[in-house]
ZAFI-390876 format. One line per field, with one value per residue (C-alpha): residue in three letters; x, y, z. Coordinates in steps of 0.2 Angstrom, whole numbers, plus 5000, padded with zeros to 4 digits. Layout:
residues N
res: [ala|...]
px: [X|...]
py: [Y|...]
pz: [Z|...]
***
This chain:
residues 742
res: [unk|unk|unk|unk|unk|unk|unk|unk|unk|unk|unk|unk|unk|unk|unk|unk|unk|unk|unk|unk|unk|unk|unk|unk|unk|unk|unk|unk|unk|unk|unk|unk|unk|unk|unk|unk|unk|unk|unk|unk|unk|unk|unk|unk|unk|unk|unk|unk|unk|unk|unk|unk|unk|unk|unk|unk|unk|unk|unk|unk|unk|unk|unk|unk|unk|unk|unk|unk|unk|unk|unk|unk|unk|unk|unk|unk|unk|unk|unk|unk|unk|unk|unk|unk|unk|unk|unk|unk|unk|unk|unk|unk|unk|unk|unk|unk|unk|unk|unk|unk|unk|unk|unk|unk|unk|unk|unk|unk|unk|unk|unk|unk|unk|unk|unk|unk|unk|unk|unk|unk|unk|unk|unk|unk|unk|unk|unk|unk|unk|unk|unk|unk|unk|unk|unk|unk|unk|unk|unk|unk|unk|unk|unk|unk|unk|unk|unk|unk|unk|unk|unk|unk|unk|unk|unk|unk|unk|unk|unk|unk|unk|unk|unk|unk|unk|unk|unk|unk|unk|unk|unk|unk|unk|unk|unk|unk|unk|unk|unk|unk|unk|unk|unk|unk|unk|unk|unk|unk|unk|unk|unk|unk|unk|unk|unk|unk|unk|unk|unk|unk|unk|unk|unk|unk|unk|unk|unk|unk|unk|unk|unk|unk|unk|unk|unk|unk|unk|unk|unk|unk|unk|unk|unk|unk|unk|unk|unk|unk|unk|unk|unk|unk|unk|unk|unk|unk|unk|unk|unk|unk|unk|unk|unk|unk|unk|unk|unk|unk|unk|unk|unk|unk|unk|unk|unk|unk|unk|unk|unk|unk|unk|unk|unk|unk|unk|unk|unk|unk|unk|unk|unk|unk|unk|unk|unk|unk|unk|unk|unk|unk|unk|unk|unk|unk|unk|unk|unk|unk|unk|unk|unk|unk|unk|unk|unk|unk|unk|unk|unk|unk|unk|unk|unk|unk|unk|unk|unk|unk|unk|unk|unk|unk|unk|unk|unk|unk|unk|unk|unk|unk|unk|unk|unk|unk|unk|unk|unk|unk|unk|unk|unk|unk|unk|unk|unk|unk|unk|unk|unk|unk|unk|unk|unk|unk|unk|unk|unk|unk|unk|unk|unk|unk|unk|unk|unk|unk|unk|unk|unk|unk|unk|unk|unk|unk|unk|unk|unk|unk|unk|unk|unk|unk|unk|unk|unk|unk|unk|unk|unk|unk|unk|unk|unk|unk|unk|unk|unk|unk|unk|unk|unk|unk|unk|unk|unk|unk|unk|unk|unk|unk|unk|unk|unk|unk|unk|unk|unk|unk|unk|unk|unk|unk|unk|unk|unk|unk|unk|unk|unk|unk|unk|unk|unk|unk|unk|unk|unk|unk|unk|unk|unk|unk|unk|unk|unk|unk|unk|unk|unk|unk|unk|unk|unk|unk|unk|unk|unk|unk|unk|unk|unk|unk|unk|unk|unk|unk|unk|unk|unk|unk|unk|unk|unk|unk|unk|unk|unk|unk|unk|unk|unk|unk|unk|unk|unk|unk|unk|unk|unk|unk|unk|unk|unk|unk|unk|unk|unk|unk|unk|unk|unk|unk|unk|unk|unk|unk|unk|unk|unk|unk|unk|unk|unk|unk|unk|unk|unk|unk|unk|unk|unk|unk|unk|unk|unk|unk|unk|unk|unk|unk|unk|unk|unk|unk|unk|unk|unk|unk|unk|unk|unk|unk|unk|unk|unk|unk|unk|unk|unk|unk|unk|unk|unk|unk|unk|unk|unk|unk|unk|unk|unk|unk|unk|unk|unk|unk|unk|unk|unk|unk|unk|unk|unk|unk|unk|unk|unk|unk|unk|unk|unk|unk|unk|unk|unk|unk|unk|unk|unk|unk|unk|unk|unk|unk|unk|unk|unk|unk|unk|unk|unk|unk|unk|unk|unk|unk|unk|unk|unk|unk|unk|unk|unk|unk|unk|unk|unk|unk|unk|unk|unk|unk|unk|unk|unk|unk|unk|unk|unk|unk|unk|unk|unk|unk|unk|unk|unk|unk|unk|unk|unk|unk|unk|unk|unk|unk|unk|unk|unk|unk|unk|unk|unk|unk|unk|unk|unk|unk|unk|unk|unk|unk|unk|unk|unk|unk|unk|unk|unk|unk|unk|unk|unk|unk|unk|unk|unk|unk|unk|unk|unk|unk|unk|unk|unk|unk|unk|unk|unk|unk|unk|unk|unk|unk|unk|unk|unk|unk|unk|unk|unk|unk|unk|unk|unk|unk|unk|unk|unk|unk|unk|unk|unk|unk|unk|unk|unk|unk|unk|unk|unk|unk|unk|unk|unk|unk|unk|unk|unk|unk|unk|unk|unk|unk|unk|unk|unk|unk|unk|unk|unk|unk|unk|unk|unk|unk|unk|unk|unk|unk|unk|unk]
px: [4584|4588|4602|4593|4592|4612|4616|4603|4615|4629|4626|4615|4603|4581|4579|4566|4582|4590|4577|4572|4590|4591|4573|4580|4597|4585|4576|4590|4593|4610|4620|4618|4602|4595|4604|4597|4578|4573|4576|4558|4560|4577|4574|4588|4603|4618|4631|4641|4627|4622|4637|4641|4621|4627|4644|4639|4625|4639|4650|4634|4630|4646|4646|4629|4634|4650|4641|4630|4643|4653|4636|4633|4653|4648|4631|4639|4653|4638|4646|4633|4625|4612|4625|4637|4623|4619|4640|4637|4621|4630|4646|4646|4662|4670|4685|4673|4665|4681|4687|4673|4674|4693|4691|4680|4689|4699|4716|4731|4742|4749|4760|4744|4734|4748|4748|4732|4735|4748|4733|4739|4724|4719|4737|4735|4716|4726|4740|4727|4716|4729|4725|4736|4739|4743|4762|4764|4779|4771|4757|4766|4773|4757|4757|4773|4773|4781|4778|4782|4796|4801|4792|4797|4790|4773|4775|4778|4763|4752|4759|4758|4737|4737|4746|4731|4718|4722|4726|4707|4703|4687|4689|4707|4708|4695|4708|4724|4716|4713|4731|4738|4726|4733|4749|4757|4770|4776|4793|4806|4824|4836|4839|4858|4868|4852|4859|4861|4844|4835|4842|4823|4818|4831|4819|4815|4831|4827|4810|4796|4777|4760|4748|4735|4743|4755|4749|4742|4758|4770|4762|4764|4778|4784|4775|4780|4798|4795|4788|4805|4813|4823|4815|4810|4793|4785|4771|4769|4764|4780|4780|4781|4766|4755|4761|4757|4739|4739|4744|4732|4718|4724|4735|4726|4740|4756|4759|4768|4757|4763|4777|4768|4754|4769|4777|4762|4757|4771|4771|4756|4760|4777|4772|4752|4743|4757|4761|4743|4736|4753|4745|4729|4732|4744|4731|4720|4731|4735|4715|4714|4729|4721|4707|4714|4726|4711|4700|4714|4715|4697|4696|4709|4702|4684|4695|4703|4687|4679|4695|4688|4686|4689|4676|4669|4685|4700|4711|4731|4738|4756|4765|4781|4799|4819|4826|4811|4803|4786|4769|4756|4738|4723|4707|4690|4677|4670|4688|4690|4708|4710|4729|4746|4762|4780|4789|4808|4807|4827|4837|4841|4843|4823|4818|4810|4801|4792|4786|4779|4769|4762|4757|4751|4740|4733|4728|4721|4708|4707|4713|4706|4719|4736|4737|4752|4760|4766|4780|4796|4800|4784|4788|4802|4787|4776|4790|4793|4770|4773|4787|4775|4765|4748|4737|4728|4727|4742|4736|4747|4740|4744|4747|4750|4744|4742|4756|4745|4730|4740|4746|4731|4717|4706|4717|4721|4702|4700|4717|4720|4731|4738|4757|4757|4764|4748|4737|4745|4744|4726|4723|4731|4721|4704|4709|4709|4692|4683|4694|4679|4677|4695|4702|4688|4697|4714|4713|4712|4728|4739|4734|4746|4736|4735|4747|4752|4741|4748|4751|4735|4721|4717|4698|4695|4704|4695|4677|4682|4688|4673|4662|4671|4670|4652|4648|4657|4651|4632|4635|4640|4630|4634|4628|4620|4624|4641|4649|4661|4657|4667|4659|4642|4648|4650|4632|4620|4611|4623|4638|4650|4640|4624|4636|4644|4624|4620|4636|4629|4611|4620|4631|4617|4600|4609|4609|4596|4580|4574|4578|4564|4571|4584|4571|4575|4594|4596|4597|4591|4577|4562|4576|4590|4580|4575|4595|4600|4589|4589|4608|4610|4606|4600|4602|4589|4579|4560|4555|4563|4567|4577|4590|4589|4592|4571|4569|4556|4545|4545|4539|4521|4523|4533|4519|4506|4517|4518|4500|4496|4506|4500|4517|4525|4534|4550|4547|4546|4565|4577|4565|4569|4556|4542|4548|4552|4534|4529|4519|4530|4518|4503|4514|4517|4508|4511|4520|4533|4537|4545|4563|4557|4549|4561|4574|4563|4563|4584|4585|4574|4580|4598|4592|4611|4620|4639|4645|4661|4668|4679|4698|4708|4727|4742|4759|4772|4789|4803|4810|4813|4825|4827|4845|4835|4825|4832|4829|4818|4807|4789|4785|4767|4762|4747|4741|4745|4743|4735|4740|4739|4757|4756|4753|4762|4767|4770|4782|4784|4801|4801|4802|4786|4789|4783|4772|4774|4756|4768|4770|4751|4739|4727|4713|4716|4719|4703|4689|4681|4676|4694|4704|4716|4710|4718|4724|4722|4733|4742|4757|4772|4788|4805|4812|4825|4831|4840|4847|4856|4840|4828|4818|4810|4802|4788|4777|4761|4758|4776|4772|4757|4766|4783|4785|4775|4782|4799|4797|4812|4817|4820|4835|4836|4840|4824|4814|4810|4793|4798|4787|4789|4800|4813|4818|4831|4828|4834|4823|4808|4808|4812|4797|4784|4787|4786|4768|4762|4774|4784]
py: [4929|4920|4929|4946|4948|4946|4959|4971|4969|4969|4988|4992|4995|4990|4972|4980|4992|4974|4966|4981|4983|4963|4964|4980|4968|4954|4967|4971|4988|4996|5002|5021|5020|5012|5026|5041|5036|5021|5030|5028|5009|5008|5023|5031|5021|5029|5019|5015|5007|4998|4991|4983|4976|4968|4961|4954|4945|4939|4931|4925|4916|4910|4903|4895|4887|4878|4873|4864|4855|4851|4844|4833|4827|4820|4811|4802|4797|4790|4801|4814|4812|4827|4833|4836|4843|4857|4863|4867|4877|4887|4890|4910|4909|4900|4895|4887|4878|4873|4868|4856|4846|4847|4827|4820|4829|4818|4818|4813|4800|4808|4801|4797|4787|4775|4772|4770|4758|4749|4747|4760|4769|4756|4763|4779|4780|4771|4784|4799|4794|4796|4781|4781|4762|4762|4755|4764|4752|4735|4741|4746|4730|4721|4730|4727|4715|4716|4733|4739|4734|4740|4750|4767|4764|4761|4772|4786|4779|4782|4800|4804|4800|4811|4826|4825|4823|4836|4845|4843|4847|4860|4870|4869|4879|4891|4898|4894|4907|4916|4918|4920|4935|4942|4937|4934|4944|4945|4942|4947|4941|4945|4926|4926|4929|4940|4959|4967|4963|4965|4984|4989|4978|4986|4991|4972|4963|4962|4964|4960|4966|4962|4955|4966|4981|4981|4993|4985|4992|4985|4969|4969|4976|4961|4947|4955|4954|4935|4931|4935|4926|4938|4939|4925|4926|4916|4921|4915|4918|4911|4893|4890|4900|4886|4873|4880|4882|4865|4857|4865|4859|4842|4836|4827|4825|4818|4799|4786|4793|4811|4812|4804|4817|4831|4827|4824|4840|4850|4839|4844|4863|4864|4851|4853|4867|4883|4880|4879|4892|4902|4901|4903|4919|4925|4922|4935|4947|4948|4949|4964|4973|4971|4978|4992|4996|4995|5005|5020|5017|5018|5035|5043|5037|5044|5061|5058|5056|5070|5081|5098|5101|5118|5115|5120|5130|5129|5124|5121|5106|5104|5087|5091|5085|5087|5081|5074|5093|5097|5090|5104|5101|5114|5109|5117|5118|5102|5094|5091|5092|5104|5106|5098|5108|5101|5118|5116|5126|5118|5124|5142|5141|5138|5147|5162|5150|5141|5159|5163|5146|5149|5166|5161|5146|5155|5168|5156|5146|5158|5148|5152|5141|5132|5112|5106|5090|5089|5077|5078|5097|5102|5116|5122|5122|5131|5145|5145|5149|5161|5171|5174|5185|5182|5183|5165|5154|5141|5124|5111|5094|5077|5068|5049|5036|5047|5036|5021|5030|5037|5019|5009|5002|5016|5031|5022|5022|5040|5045|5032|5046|5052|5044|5043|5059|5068|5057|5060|5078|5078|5068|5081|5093|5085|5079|5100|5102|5084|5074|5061|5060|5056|5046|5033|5029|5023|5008|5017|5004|5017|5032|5031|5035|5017|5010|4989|4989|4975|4965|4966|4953|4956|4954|4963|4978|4977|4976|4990|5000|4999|5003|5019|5025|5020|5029|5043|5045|5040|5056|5070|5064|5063|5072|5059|5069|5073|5058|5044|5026|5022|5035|5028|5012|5018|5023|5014|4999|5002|4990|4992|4983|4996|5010|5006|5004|5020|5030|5020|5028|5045|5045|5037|5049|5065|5069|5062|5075|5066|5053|5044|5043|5029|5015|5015|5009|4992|4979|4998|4990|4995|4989|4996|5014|5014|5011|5024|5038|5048|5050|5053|5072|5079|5102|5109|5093|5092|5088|5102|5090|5080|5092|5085|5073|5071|5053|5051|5039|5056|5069|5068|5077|5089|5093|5091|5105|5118|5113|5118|5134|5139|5143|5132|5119|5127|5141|5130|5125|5133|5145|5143|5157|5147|5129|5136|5139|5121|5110|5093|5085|5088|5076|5061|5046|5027|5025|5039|5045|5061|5057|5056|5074|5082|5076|5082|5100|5101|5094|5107|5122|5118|5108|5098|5104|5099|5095|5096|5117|5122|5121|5134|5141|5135|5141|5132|5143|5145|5129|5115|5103|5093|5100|5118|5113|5118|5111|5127|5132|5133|5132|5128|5112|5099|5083|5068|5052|5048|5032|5027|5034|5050|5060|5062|5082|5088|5105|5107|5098|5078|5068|5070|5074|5064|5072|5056|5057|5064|5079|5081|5093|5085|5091|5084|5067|5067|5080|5072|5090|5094|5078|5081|5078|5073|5089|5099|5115|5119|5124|5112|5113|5106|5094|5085|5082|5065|5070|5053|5044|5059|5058|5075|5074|5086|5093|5103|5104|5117|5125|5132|5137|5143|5160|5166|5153|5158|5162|5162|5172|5168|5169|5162|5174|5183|5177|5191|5196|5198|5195|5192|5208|5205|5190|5188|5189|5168|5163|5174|5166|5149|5149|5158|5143|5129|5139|5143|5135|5143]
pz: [4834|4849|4854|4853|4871|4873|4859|4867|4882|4877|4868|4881|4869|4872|4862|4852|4844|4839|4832|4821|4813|4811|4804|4792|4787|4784|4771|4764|4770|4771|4788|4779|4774|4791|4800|4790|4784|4799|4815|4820|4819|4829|4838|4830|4833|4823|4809|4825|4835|4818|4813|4830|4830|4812|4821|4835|4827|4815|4831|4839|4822|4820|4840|4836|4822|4830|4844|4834|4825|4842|4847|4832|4832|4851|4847|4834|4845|4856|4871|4872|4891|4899|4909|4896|4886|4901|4900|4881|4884|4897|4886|4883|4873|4858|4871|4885|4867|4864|4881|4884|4866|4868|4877|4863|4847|4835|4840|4830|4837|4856|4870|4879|4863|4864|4882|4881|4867|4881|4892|4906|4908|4922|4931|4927|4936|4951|4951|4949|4965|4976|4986|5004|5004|4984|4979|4960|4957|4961|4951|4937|4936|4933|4916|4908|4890|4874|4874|4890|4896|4914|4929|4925|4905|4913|4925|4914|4899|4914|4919|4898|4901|4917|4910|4894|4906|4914|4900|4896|4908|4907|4925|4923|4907|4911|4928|4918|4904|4918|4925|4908|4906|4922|4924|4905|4899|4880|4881|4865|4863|4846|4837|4837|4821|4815|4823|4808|4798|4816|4819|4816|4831|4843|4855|4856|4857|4877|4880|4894|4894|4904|4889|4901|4896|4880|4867|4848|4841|4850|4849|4831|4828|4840|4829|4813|4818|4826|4808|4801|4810|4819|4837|4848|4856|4872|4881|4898|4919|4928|4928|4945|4949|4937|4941|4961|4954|4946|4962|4973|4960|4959|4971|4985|5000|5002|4999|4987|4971|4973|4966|4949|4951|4953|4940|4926|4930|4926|4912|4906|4910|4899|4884|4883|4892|4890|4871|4869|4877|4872|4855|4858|4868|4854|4844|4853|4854|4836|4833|4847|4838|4824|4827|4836|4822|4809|4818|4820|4802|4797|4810|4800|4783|4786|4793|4777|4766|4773|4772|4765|4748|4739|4727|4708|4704|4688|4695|4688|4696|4694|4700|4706|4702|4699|4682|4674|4677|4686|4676|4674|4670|4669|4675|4672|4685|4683|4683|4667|4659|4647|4642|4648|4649|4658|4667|4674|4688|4694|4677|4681|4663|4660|4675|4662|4651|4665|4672|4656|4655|4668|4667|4651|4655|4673|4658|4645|4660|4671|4684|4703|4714|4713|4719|4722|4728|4742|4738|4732|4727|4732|4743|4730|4716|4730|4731|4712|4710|4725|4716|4702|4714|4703|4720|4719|4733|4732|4742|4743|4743|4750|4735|4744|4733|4719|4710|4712|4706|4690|4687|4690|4676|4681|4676|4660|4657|4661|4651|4640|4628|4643|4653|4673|4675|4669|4676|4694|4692|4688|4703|4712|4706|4708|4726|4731|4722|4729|4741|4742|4725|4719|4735|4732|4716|4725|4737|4754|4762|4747|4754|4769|4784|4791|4804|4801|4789|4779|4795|4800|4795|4776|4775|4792|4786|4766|4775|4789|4775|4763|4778|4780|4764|4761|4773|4772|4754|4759|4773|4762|4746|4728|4712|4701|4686|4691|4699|4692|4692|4709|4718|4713|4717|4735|4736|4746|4738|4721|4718|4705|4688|4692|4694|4676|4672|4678|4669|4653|4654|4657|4643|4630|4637|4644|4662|4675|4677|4691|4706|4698|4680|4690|4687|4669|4673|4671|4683|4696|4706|4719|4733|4725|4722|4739|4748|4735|4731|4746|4743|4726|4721|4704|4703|4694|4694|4688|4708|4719|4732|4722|4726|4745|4757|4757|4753|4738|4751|4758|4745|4749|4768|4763|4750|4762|4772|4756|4754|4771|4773|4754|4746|4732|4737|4729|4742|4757|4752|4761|4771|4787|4795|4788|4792|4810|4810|4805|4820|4817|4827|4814|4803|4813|4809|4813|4798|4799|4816|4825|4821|4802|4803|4811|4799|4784|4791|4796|4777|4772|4782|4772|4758|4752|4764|4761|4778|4775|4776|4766|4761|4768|4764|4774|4778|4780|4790|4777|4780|4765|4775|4792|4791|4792|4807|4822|4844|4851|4838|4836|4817|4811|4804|4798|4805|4792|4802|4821|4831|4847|4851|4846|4831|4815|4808|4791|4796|4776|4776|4768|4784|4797|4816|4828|4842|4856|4864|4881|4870|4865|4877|4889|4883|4864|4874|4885|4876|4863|4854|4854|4849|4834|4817|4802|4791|4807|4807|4822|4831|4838|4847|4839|4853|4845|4826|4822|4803|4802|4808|4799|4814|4820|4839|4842|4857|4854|4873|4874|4858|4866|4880|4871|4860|4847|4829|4821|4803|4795|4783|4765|4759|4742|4728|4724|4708|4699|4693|4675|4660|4642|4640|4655|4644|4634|4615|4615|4628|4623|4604|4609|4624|4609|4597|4610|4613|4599|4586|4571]
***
């Protein structure tokens, strides 16, 4: 742990918080769990903390290990020497690691390998001390043979060893980084012939940026369209301000060996230090805009994840659509499926018989609330259930990536007598009653609140993304008797094969009775009991607190409390008059501190909380169409994707609006408390509409100074609330014997 100190630094964290959440890593112990039941040991460093402790150890692992490579390829070479030994213990960074092997790492064959070949390293060490009194051409002519053949060939083998000299030159590299950092540009030109398949890339036909400042999107969107093959890209200071640099380094004075030195060096600028740190600073800013871009993605993913639920109700889900018809699916409290039924909602001519399902099956389960997509026909489906006037809540939900969920190996396990079309409604449903618990089915890049995603690096994204959702599900908890396998997997100290273990012992022995009874899954271990139990929850177990986020290691204080104020411990639970009155101090021993207690009694004040609140309606203005939406109006709309730019708005028509971060208030941008959310309901201004283009721009700073919203009036022909009677005799007999048969 010799680089304990520089990560304590770094986070501006105490050395001792480092070593205890390496130490805790070391164990075993997850980022969740570390957080929650060890803030006595890292004096309570939260996920955030945590997870940078676990990457920057990674880097400073990494930096070790190269370095210790780059050593062992020198002393083999026999070119180690204790001064070049000192510059690698003093290299902070992978690039000053780099710099200084650069001279002794394998080469393949280069301009200056062959002149050295020639022999011209002697004319080139001539040329390169700048000696007043020395004559480069009646040198040079001491070195030609069969292989050189005039002046100017050994001339220019000598200027081809300064240029990679220089090149290599350790000091050198470190102030050209240096200028690149401040004086780059990303630079963006249209490849001729390729207008028409560029047209996305307008904005970057003729485009010039500081590297200093240019945003993570623009950057890749400007590599994505450089990968196709359709922009150009350089990035680059001004050439002559280098080579002005270079010359101040290098050049000595003014004599016969000048012009050599002159030349090598802008030599050595254009063919071997520009390209190369080009590429290496390209590099970079790919790796920043990708972290940038992942972490937007994994805020709006944990916004997402905790996204309120509506809870343990029935539910009907319906999965909108045109011609195929709209999927309908009943759901009981638990979300289990208990009937399917197809409505037409678009054929004026089957209008009646859809009503009646309806009412029928809202009857039948007793259904509390409507989900609905929110896709395609969702707000005419929404209208259709409104019509109905049955007073239950209508939500409708966001149903992106439900199509990969309906499709994927996993709804074919769950349904396997069921098509898509079922499956996608169900997920609908479930996602109003437990977005948690049915988004971690769907791989978080389909759910269509990530930005670049598929640009970005691949394995960064995965891990960032499994870190989110582990912890969002490790935060709000999970009902061991309740919760599918990829919810379980999730769980601190599970993966996927003791989550299929644990489903197994369910389903054979009946629901768990106690956190305790998880030693007898298979392959569930002391370690893996300890990550875990604390977040799983049992209702009605044999242990009361087995209902809580009081970790089992735990159990016996809270006793000792009940013991103490002589009440049952079930009566301590949830008795906040009583635990007020507790002395935490009374508790505190060297093995569990005063972080530990006080967590103990907020868990026991509100024993499983659910930190999430609860869903609530939404209304949309009357408008179904960006043709509808008009320059002027306030309407009312939600949150469905945050990036750096701005903010995305669902107004209940099919395209978003876009609310440029010009457009957003100040005090979104600057308070923390009040920044926008994902789902968050709000107000916003119509700026402009672009039909052709189906762009909408937004504000939220005019809409809260403009009127109060426009709510359009409905105009469509009025459903009517007819029942069974108000049909015709046809429709009637044809709709009783698709229910009910003959």
């Amino acid at each position: 742990m010799e680089f304990v100190h520089d990560i304590a630094g770094a986070l501006n964290i105490r050395p001792a918080q480092v070593e205890a959440v390496l130490a805790l890593f070391e164990d075993g112990a997850t980022i969740p769990f570390i957080a929650r039941y060890r803030k006595d040991k890292t004096g309570a460093l939260d996920e955030v903390v945590i997870g940078k402790i676990q990457d920057e150890a990674k880097t400073r692992k990494e930096f070790a290990e190269r370095k210790a490579a780059i050593e062992k390829s020198i002393i083999e070479q026999g070119k180690m020497t204790p001064e070049l030994q000192t510059k690698l213990d003093k290299a902070k960074t992978l690039s000053e690691l780099e710099d200084i092997y650069l001279p002794y790492k394998p080469k393949r064959k280069t301009k200056a390998s062959v002149a050295r070949e020639n022999g011209l390293e002697p004319l080139a060490e001539l040329l390169f001390t700048q000696d007043p009194s020395a004559d480069p051409e009646a040198a040079a002519n001491a070195f030609i043979n069969e292989n050189i053949k005039t002046i100017e060939e050994a001339l220019q083998g000598a200027r081809d060893i300064i240029a990679e000299n220089v090149n290599e030159n350790a000091e050198l590299r470190t102030a050209m980084r240096r200028l690149f950092e401040d004086k780059a540009r990303m630079e963006s030109k249209l490849v001729p012939g390729k207008e028409t398949e560029a047209q996305k890339y307008k904005d970057y036909f003729e485009f010039s940026e500081p590297i200093k400042t240019i945003p993570s999107h623009r950057t890749l969107a400007i590599l994505r369209g450089f990968l196709e093959g359709v922009l150009r890209l350089a990035i680059s200071p001004e050439e002559e301000d280098a080579v002005e640099r270079m010359e101040k380094m290098f050049v000595k004075g003014s004599n016969s060996c000048t012009p050599h030195i002159k030349k090598a060096l802008r030599d050595s600028w254009k063919r071997l230090l520009q390209p190369s740190l080009e590429t290496e600073f390209r590099t970079a800013l790919k790796q920043k805009a990708d972290e940038d871009a992942i972490q937007v993605f994994a805020e709006n993913l944990r916004q997402l994840l905790l996204s309120s639920p509506l809870g343990s109700r029935k539910i009907l889900a319906i999965d909108p659509g045109y011609r195929t018809g709209c999927k309908v699916v009943c759901l009981d409290e638990k979300g289990d499926l208990k009937e399917t039924a197809l409505i037409f909602i678009h054929e004026p001519g089957k209008l009646m018989q859809s009503e009646y399902l309806v009412r029928d099956l809202v009857k039948k389960y007793n259904t509390e609330a409507f989900a609905i997509g929110d896709g395609t026909a969702g707000r005419e489906t929404e209208q259709f259930i409104k019509k109905l006037d049955l007073g239950i809540p209508i939500f409708l939900v966001n149903e992106d990536g439900a199509s990969v969920y309906s499709a994927s190996e996993t709804a074919r396990q769950e349904f396997p007598e069921h098509d898509v079309t079922v499956r996608g409604a169900v997920s609908i449903g479930r996602r109003l009653m437990d977005p948690l618990a049915e988004l971690v089915k769907i791989d978080p890049k389909s759910i269509g609140v990530g930005q670049y995603q598929h640009d970005v690096n691949q394995f960064r994204l995965k891990e960032k993304l499994d870190q989110t959702v582990v912890s969002c599900v490790n935060m709000v908890g999970v009902n061991l008797n309740t919760a599918s396998k990829h919810l379980l997997a999730y769980v601190s100290g599970i993966n996927s094969s003791i989550a299929e273990n644990i489903i197994t012992y369910r389903n054979s022995n009946g629901k768990f009775k106690s956190r305790k009874e998880l030693l007898k899954v298979s392959r569930l271990g002391d370690k893996a009991f300890e990550q875990s139990a604390g977040f799983l929850r049992i209702k009605e177990a044999e242990h009361p607190l087995d209902a809580t986020g009081v970790h089992p290691e735990s159990y016996h204080i809270v006793e000792k409390m009940a013991s103490d104020l002589k009440v049952e411990l079930q009566n301590l639970i949830g008795n906040a008059s009583l635990i007020n009155g507790i002395d935490l101090k009374k508790y505190i021993t060297p093995e569990t501190g005063e972080h530990t207690i006080k967590d103990i009694l907020n868990e026991l004040k509100k024993p499983g909380l659910d930190p999430r609140s609860e869903a609530q309606q939404f209304e949309f203005a009357q408008i179904f169409s960006i043709e509808e939406v008009k320059p002027g109006e306030i309407v009312p709309g939600v949150v469905t994707n945050l990036t750096r730019f701005g903010a995305f708005v669902d107004i209940g028509v099919k395209q978003d609006g876009l609310v440029h971060i010009s457009e957003i208030s100040h005090d979104y941008i600057t308070d923390p408390s009040e920044k926008l959310k994902l789902n968050q309901k709000l107000m916003v201004k119509v700026l402009e509409v672009d039909i052709v283009r189906k762009r909408i721009s937004l504000s939220i700073k005019q809409a809260e100074e403009g009127e109060r919203p426009r709510v359009k009036r409905d105009t469509r022909p009025a459903q009517k609330q007819s029942d069974l009677s108000a049909m015709n005799m046809t429709d009637a007999l044809s709709a009783l014997k698709k229910k009910f048969g003959k």
